[in-house]
Each structure stands twice: as structure tokens, then as C-alpha cells.
Residue, then its C-alpha position, 0 to 999 in steps of 0.5 A: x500500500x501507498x500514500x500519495x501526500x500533497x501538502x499545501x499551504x494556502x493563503x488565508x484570503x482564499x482558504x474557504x474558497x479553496x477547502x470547498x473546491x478541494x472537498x466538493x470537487x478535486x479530491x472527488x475527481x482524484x477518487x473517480x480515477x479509481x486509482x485511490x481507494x480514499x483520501x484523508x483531508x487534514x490540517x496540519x496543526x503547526x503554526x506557520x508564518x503565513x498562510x495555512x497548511x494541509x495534508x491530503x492523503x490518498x491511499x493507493x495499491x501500489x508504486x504501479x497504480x500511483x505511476x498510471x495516476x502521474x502518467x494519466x491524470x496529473x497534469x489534468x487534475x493539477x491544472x484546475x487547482x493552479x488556474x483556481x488558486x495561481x499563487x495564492x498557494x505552495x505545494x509539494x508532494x511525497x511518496x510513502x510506502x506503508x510497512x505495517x497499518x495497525x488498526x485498534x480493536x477494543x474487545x467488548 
């Protein structure tokens, strides 16, 4: 398994407008590829000198299918968010493979 991270940290003055797109429109668009199982929308609770920060993760099988995303839909999904938002935000994404993913079980 794989997660393919997107952190982002955007500008106040177009934080609701852009949290709304994200929720509404782009992260439903990643998810109908059909190469991300789900996505995890987070705000990263570091405070930062300008701005605000999230963390999107989308949680994909495996390197292969994350390489059909970069090959078939990147550019695309990409290109709305910076026509939406131009310079009101910085990104950078990374790569994680997951190693062990414990879930807690309460025994009743």
C-alpha cells in the first residue's frame, strides 16, 4: 500500500474558497480515477508564518497504480487547482510506502 501526500499551504484570503473546491470537487475527481481507494483531508496543526497548511492523503495499491495516476491524470487534475488558486498557494508532494497499518480493536 501507498500514500500519495500533497501538502499545501494556502493563503488565508482564499482558504474557504479553496477547502470547498478541494472537498466538493478535486479530491472527488482524484477518487473517480479509481486509482485511490480514499483520501484523508487534514490540517496540519503547526503554526506557520503565513498562510495555512494541509495534508491530503490518498491511499493507493501500489508504486504501479500511483505511476498510471502521474502518467494519466496529473497534469489534468493539477491544472484546475493552479488556474483556481495561481499563487495564492505552495505545494509539494511525497511518496510513502506503508510497512505495517495497525488498526485498534477494543474487545467488548
Amino acid at each position: 500500500m501507498y500514500i500519495y501526500n500533497v501538502t499545501i499551504n494556502i493563503e488565508e484570503d482564499v482558504e474557504k474558497d479553496w477547502l470547498r473546491w478541494m472537498q466538493e470537487k478535486h479530491i472527488p475527481e482524484m477518487l473517480a480515477t479509481g486509482k485511490f481507494s480514499e483520501a484523508k483531508l487534514c490540517q496540519v496543526m503547526v503554526e506557520e508564518a503565513q498562510g495555512i497548511t494541509y495534508s491530503i492523503q490518498y491511499t493507493t495499491d501500489s508504486k504501479e497504480t500511483l505511476e498510471k495516476y502521474y502518467n494519466e491524470n496529473a497534469k489534468q487534475l493539477r491544472q484546475e487547482g493552479v488556474s483556481l488558486f495561481k499563487e495564492k498557494f505552495v505545494a509539494f508532494r511525497t511518496e510513502l510506502k506503508v510497512i505495517n497499518h495497525v488498526k485498534n480493536f477494543v474487545k467488548s
